[in-house]
TORFIRO-296969 format. One line per 4 residues: number of its first residue (from 1); their letters; for each residue z, x, y of N, C-alpha, C. Coordinates in pm, 1 decimal, padded with zeros to 6 digits. Layout:
! residues N
NUM = a = Z X Y Z X Y Z X Y; ... $
This chain:
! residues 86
1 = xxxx = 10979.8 08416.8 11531.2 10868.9 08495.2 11480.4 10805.8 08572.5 11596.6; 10759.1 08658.8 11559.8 10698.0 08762.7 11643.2 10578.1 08821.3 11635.1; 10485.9 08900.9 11736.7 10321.8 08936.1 11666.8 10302.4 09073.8 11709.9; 10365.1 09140.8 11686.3 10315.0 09264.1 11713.9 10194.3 09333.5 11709.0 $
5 = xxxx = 10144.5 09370.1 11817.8 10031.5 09435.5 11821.0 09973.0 09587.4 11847.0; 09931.3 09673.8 11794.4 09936.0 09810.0 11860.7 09830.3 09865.6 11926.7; 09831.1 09877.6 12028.4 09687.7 09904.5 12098.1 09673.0 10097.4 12071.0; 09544.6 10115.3 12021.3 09526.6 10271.6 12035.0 09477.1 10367.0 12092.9 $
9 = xxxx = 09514.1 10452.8 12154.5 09440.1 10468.6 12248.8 09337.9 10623.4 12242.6; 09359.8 10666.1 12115.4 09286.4 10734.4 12019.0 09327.1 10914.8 12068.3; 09427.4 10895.5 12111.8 09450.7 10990.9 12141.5 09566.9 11052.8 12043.8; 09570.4 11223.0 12031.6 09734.2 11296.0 11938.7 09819.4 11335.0 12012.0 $
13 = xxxx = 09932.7 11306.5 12023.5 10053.7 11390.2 12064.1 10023.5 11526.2 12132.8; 10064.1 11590.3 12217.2 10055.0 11736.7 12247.4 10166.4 11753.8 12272.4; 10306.5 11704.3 12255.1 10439.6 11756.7 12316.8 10495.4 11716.1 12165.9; 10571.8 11856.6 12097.5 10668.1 11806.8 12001.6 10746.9 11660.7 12026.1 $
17 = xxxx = 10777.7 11649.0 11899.5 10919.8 11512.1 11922.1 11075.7 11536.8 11968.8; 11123.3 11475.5 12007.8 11248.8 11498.8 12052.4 11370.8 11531.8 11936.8; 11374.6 11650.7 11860.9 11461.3 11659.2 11829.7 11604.2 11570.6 11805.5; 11638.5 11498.4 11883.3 11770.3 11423.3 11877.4 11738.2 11284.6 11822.6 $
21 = xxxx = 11586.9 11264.5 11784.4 11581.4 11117.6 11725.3 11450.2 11184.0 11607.2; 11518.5 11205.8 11523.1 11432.5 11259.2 11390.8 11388.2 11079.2 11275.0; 11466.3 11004.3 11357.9 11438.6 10900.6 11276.6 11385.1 10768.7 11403.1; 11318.9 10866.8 11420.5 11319.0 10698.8 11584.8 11381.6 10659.8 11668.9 $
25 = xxxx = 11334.6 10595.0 11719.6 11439.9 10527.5 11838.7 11440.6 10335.0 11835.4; 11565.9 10304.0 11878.2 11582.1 10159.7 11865.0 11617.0 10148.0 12000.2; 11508.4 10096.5 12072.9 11516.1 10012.9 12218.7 11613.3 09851.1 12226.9; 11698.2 09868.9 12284.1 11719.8 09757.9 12389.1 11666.0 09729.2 12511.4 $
29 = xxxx = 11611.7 09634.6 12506.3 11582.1 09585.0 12643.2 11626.7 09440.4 12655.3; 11757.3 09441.6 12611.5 11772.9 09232.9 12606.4 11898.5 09227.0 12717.0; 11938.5 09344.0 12758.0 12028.5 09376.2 12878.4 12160.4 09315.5 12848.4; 12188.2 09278.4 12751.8 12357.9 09222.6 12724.7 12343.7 09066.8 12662.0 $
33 = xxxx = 12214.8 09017.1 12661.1 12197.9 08858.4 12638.6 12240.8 08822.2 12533.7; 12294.2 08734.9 12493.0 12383.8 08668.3 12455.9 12292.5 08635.6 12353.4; 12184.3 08583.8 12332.8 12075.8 08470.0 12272.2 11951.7 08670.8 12280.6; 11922.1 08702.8 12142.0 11827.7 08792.3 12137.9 11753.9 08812.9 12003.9 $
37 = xxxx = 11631.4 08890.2 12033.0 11553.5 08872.9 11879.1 11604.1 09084.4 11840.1; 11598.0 09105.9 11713.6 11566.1 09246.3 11729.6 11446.0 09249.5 11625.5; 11346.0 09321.7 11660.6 11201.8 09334.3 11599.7 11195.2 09443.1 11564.4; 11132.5 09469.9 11431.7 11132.0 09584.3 11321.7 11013.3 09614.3 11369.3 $
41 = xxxx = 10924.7 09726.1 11403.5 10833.2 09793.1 11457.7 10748.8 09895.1 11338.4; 10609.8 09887.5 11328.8 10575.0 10010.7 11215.4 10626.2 10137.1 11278.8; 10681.7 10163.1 11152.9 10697.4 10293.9 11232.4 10647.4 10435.2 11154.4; 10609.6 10580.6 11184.8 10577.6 10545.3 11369.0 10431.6 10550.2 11307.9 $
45 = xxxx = 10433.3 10524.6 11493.1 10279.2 10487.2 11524.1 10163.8 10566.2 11451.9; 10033.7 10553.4 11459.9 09951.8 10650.6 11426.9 09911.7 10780.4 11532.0; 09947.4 10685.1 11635.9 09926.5 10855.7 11744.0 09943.5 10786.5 11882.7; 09854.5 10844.6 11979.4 09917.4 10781.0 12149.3 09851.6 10639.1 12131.9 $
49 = xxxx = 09922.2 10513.3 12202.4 09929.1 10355.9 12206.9 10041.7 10294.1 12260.7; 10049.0 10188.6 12248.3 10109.0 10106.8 12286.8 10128.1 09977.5 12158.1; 10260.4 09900.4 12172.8 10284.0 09813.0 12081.1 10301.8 09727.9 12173.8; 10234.4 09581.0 12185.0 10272.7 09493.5 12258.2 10324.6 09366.2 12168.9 $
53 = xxxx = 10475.2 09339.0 12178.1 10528.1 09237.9 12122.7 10549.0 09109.1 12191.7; 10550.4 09013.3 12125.5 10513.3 08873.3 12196.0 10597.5 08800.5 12103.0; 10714.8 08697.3 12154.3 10772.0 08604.1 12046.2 10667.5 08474.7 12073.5; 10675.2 08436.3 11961.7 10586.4 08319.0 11918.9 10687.2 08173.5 12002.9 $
57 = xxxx = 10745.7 08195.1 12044.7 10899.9 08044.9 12026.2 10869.3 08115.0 12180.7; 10945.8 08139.6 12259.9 10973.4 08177.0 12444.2 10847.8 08230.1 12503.7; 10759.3 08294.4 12412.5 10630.3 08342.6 12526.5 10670.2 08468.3 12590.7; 10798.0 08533.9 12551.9 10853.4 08706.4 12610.4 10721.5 08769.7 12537.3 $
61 = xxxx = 10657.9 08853.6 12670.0 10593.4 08965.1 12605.8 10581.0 09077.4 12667.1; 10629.0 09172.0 12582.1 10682.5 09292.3 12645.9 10552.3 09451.1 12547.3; 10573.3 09549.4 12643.6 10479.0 09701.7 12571.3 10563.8 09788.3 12590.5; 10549.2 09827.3 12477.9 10630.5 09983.8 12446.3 10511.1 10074.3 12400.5 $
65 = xxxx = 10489.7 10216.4 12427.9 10449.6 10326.6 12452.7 10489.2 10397.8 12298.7; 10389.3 10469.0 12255.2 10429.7 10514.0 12131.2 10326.7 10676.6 12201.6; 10419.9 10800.4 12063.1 10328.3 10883.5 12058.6 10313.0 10936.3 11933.4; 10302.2 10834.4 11840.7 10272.6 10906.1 11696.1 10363.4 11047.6 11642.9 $
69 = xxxx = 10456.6 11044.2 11686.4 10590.1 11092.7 11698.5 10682.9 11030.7 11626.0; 10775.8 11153.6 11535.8 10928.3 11117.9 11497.2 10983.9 11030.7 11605.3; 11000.6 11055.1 11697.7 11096.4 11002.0 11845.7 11004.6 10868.6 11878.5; 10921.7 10825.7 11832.5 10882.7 10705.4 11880.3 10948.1 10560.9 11831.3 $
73 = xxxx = 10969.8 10446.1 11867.7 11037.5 10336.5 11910.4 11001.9 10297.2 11749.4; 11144.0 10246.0 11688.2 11096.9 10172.5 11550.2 11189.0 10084.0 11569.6; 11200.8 09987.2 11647.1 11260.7 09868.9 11654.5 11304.6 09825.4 11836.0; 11282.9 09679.2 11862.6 11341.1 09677.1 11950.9 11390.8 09512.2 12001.6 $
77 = xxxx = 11512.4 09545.1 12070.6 11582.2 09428.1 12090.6 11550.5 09378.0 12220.5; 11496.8 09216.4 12180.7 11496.6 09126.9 12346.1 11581.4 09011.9 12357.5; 11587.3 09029.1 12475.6 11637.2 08884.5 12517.1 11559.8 08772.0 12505.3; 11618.6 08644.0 12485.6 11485.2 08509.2 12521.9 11466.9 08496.8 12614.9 $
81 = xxxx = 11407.1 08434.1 12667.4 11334.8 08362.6 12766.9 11392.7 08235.2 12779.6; 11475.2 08164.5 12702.8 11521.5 08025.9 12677.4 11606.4 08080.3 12744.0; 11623.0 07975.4 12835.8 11821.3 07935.5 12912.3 11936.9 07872.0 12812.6; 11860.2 07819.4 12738.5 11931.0 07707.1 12648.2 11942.7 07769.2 12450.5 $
85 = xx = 12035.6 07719.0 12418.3 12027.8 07772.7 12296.0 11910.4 07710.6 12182.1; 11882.1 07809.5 12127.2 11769.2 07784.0 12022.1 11841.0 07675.1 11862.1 $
């Protein structure tokens, strides 16, 4: 389980979206791990923020950057924190 949180920082976009991700983007950051969560993200954001995700089970807590943008992050994959299998 996971807690996603979105911090806002009340700010709008001033740079179009990236064209090449009209549907978002799906982050890896679990670097090849063997043992990983992938987390469904609102998507998108309401405007400039941050999403800080936290697994409930390992204590990984990681921020991703949003800009209320097509091209902003709607999912993302981590590694655990466990050495050992879950």
């Amino acid at each position: 389980m996971h807690k996603v949180t979105w911090i806002d920082m009340e700010r709008w976009p001033k740079v179009k979206p990236n064209p090449d991700f009209p549907n978002g983007i799906d982050v890896d950051m679990s670097q090849g791990a063997v043992i990983a969560c992938l987390v469904t993200l609102p998507y998108p954001a309401k405007r400039i923020g941050s999403y800080v995700i936290e697994c409930e089970k390992c204590k990984l807590r990681v921020a991703l950057t949003t800009a209320g943008r097509l091209d902003d992050p709607r999912s993302v994959k981590l590694a655990c924190k466990w050495k050992e299998k879950r």
